[in-house]
Backbone as CSV, one residue per row, in Angstrom:
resi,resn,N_x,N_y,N_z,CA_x,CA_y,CA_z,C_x,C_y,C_z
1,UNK,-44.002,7.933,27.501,-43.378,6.624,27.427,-42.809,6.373,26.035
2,UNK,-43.396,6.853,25.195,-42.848,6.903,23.519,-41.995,7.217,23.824
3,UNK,-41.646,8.306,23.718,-40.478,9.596,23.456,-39.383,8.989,24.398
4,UNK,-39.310,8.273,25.652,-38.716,7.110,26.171,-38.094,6.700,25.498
5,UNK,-39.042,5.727,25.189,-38.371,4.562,24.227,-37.724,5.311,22.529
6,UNK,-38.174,6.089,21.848,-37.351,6.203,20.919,-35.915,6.668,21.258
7,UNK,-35.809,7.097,22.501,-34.913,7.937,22.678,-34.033,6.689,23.203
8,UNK,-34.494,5.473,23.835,-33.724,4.604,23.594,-32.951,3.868,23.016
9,UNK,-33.953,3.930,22.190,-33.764,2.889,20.919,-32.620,3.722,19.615
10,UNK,-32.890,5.197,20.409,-31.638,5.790,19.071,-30.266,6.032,19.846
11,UNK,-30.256,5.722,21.520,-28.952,5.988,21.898,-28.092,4.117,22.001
12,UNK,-28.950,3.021,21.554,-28.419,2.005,21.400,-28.201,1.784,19.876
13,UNK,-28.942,2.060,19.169,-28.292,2.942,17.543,-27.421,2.976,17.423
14,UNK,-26.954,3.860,18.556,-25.137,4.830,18.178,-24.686,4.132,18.742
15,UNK,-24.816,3.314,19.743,-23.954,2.243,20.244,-23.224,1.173,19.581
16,UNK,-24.535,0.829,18.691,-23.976,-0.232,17.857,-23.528,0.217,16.624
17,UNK,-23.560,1.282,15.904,-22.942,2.059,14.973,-21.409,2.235,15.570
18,UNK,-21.648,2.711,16.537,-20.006,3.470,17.222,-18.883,1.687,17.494
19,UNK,-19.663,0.757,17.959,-19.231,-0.828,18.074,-18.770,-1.275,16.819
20,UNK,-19.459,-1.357,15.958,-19.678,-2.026,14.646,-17.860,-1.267,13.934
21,UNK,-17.936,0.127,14.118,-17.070,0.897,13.154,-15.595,0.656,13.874
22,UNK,-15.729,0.518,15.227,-14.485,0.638,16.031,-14.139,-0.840,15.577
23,UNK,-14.801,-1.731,15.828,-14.819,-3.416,15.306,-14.090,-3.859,13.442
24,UNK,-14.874,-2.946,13.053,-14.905,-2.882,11.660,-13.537,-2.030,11.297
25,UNK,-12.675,-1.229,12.036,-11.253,-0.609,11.949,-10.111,-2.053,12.266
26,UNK,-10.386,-2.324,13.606,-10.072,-3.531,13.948,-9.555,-4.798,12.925
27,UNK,-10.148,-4.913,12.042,-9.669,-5.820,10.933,-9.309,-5.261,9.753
28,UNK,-8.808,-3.776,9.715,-7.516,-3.839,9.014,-6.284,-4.137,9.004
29,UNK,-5.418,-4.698,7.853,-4.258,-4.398,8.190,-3.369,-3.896,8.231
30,UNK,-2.192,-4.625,9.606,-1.330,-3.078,9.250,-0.113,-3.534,8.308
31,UNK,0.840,-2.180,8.400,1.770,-2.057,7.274,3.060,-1.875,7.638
32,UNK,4.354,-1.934,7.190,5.568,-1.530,7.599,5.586,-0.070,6.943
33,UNK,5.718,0.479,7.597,6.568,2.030,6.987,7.494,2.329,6.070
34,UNK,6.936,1.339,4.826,8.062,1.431,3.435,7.778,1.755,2.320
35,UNK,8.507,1.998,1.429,7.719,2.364,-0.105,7.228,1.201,-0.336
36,UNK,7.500,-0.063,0.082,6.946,-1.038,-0.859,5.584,-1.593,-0.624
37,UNK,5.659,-1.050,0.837,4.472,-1.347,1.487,3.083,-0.313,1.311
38,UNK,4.157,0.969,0.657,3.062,1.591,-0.123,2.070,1.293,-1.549
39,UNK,3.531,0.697,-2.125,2.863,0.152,-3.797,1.864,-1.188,-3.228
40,UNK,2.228,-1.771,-2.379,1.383,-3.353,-1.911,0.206,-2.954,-2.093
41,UNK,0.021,-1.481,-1.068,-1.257,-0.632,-0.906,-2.021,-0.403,-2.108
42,UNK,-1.489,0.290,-2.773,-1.914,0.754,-3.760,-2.509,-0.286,-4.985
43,UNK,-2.003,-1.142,-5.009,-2.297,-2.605,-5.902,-3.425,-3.423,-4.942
44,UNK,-3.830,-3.148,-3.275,-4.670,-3.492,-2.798,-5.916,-2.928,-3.421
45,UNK,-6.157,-1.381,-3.322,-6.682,-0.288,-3.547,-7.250,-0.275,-5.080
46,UNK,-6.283,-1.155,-6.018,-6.876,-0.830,-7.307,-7.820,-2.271,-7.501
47,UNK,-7.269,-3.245,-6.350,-8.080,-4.534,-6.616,-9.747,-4.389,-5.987
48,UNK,-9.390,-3.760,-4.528,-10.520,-3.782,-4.218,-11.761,-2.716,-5.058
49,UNK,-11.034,-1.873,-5.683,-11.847,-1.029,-6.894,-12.674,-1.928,-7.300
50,UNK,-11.849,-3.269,-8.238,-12.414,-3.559,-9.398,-13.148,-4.856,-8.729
51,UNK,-13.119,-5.038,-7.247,-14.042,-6.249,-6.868,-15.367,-5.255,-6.299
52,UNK,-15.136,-4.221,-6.191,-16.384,-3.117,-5.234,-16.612,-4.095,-4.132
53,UNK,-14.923,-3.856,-3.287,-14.656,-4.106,-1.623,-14.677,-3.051,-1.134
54,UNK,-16.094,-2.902,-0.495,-16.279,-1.310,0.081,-15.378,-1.484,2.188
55,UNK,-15.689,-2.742,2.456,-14.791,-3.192,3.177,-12.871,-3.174,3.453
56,UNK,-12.588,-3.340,2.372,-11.116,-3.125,1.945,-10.779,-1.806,1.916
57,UNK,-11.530,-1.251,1.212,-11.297,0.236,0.595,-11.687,1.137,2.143
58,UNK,-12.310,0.917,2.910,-12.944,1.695,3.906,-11.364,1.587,4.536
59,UNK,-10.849,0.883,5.090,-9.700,0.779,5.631,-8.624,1.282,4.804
60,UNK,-8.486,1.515,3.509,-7.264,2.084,3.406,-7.805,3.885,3.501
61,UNK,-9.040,4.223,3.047,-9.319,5.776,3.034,-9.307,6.237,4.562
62,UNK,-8.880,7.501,4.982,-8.988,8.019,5.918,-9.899,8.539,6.336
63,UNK,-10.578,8.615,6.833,-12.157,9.426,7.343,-11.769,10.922,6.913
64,UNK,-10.987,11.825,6.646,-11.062,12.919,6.298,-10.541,13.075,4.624
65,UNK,-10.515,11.773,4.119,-9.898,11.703,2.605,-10.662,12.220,1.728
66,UNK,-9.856,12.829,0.914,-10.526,13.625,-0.331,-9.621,13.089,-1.600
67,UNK,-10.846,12.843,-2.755,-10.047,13.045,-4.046,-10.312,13.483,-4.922
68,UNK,-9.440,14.450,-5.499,-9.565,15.323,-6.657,-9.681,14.739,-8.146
69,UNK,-10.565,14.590,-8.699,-10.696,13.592,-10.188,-10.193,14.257,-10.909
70,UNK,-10.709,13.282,-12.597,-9.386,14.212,-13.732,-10.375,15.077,-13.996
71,UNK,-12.046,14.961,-13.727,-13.163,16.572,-14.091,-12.787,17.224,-13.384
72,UNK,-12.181,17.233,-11.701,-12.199,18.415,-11.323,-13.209,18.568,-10.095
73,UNK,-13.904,16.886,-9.928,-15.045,17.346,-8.921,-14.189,16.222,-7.382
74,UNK,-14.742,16.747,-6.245,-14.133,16.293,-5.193,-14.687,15.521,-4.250
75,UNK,-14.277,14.209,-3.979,-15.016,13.285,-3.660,-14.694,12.962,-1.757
76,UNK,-15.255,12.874,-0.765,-15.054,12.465,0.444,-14.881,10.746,0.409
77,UNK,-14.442,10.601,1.263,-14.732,8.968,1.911,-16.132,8.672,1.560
78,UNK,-17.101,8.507,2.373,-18.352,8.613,2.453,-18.693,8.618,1.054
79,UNK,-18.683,9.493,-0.219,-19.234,9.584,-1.681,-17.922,8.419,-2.259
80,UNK,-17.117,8.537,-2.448,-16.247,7.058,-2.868,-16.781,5.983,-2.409
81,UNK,-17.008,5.641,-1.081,-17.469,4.406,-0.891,-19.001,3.974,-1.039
82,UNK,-19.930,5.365,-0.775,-21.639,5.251,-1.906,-21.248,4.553,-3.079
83,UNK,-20.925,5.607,-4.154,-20.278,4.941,-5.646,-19.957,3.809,-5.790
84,UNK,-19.403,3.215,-4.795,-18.460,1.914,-5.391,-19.476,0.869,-5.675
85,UNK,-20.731,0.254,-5.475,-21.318,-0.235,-6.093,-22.087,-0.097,-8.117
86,UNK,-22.155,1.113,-7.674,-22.426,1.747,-8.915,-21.245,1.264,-10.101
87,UNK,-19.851,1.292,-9.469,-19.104,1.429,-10.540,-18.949,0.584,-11.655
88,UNK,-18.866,0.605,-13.404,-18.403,0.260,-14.062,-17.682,-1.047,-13.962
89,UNK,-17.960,-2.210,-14.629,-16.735,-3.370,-14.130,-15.782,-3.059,-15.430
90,UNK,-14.928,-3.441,-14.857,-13.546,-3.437,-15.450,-12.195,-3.213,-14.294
91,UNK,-11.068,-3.116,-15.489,-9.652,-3.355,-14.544,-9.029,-2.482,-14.238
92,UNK,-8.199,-2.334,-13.360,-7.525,-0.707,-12.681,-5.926,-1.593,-13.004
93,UNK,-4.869,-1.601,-13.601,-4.084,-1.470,-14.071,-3.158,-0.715,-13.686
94,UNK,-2.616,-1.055,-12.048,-0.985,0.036,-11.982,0.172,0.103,-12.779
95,UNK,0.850,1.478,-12.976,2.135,1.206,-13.497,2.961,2.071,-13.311
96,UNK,4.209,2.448,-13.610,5.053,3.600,-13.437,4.891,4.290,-11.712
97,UNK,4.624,2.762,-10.823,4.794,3.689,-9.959,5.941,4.116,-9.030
98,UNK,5.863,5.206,-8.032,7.258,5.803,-7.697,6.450,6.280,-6.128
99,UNK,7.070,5.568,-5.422,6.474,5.289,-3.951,7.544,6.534,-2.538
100,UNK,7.244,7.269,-1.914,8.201,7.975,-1.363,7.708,8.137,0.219
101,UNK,8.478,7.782,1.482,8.129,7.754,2.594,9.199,8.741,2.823
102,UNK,8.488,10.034,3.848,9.065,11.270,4.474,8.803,10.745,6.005
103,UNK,8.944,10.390,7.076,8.299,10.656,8.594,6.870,9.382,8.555
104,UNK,6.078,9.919,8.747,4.614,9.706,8.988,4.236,9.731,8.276
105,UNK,4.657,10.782,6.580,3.394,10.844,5.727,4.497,9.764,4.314
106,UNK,3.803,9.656,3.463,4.186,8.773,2.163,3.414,9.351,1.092
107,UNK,3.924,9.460,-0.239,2.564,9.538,-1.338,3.287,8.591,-2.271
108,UNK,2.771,8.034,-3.367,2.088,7.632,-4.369,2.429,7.630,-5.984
109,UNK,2.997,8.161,-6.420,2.566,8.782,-8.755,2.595,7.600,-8.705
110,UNK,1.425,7.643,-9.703,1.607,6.261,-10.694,0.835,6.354,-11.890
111,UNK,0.383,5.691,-13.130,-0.681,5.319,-13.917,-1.192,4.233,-13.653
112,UNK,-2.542,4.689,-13.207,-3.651,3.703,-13.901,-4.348,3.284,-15.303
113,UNK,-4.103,2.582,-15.635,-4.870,2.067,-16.984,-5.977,1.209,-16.760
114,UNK,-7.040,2.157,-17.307,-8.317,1.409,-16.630,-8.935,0.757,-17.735
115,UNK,-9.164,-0.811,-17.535,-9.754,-1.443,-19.170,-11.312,-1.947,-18.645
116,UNK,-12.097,-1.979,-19.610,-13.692,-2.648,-19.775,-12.953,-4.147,-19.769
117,UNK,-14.271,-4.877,-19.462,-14.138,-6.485,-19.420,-13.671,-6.965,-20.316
118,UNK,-14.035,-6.224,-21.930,-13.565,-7.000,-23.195,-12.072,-6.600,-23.502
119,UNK,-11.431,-6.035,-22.526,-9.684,-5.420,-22.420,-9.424,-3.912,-23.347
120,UNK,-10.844,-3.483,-23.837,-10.442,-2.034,-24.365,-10.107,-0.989,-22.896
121,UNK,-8.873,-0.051,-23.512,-8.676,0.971,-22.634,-9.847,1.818,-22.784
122,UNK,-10.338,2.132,-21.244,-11.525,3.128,-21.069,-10.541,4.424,-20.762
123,UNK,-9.700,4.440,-20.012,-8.523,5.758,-19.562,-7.316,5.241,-19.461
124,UNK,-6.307,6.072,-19.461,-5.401,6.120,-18.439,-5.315,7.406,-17.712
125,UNK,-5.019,7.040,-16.534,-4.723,8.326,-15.275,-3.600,8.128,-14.784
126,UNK,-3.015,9.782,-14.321,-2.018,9.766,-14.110,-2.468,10.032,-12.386
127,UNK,-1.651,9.297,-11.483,-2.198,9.878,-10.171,-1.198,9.993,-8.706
128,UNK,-1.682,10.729,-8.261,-0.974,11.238,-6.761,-1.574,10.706,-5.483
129,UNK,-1.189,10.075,-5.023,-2.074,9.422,-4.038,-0.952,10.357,-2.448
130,UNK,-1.448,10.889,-1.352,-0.901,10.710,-0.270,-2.034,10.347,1.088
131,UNK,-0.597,9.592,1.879,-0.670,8.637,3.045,-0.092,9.233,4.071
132,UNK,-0.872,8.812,5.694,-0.499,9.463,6.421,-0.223,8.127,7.469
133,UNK,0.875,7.775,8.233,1.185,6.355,9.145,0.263,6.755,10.066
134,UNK,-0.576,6.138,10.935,-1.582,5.930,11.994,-1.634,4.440,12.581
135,UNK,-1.437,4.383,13.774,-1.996,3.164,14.808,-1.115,2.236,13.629
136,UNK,-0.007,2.095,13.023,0.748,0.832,12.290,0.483,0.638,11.011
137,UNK,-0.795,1.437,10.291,-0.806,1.272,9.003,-0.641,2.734,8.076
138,UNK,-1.178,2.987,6.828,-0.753,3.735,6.245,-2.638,4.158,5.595
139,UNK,-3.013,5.183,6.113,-4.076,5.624,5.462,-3.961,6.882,4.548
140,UNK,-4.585,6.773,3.324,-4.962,7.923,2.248,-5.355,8.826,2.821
141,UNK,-4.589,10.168,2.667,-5.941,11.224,3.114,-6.135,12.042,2.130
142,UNK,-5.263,11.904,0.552,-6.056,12.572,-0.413,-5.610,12.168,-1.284
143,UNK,-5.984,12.668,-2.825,-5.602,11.432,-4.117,-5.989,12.654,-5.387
144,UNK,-5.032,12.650,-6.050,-5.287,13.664,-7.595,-4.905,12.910,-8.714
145,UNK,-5.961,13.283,-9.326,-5.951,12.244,-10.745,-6.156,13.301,-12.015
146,UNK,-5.154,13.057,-12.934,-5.200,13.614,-13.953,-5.234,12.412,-15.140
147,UNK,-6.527,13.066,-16.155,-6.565,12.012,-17.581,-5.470,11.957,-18.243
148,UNK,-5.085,11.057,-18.384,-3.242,11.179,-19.764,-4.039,11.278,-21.510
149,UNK,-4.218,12.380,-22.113,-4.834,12.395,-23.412,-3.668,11.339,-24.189
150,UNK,-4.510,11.292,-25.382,-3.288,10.761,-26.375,-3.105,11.148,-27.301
151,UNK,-1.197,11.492,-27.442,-0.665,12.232,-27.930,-0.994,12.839,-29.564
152,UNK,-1.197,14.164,-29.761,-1.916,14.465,-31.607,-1.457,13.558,-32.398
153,UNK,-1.484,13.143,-33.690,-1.026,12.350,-34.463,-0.753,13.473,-35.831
């Protein structure tokens, strides 16, 4: 009768896991198929960074998204959105960006300038973001970031 019931109790689990996520897709939004609607994105993406909207951010990453940092180490959906509590407060700062829609897919260059609360620059990154159109919006499915050093003196 145990083994019953756990076995119940873990296939209504996935029920409400599998409910919750399909529900929880459901209130994203969608996008027009434009560059501008890419940069919108992307200025979504750097806000919800700096509020740690693991909500926001879940909807623009793709379930198979990867991103390549300026160390070199590679992050899934799933480890980006762990982290995001953890993260550092401060500001994500777009600029120079240059937005390009092919078909279905879109990417991204831009700099980020990332500042601490008291407005010192912690980085700037230089970065590649690409997007793939799905069900009306525009999801990330991978992202490369390179540190911008500053220049010898």
């Amino acid at each position: 009768m145990t083994r019953l019931l756990f076995g119940i109790a873990r296939c209504l689990a996935l029920v409400a896991l599998l409910s919750a996520s399909s529900l929880f897709a459901a209130d994203c939004l969608k996008h027009a198929k434009t560059p501008d609607a890419l940069v919108d994105l992307e200025h979504t993406w750097a806000k919800s960074l700096d509020a740690h909207d693991a909500q926001t951010l879940s909807c623009i990453l793709a379930d198979e998204f990867e991103d390549y940092s300026a160390n070199g180490a590679v992050y899934g959906k799933s480890v980006v959105l762990d982290h995001l509590p953890q993260r550092k407060p401060g500001h994500n700062e777009l600029s120079d960006l240059h937005p390009h829609v092919n078909g279905d897919m879109g990417y991204v260059r831009g700099l980020n300038t990332v500042t601490n609360p008291d407005g010192t620059v912690r980085a700037k990154v230089r970065f590649t973001d690409i997007f793939n159109y799905r069900d009306g919006r525009w999801l990330a499915v991978a992202g490369q970031e390179s540190l911008v050093q500053d220049a010898p003196k």
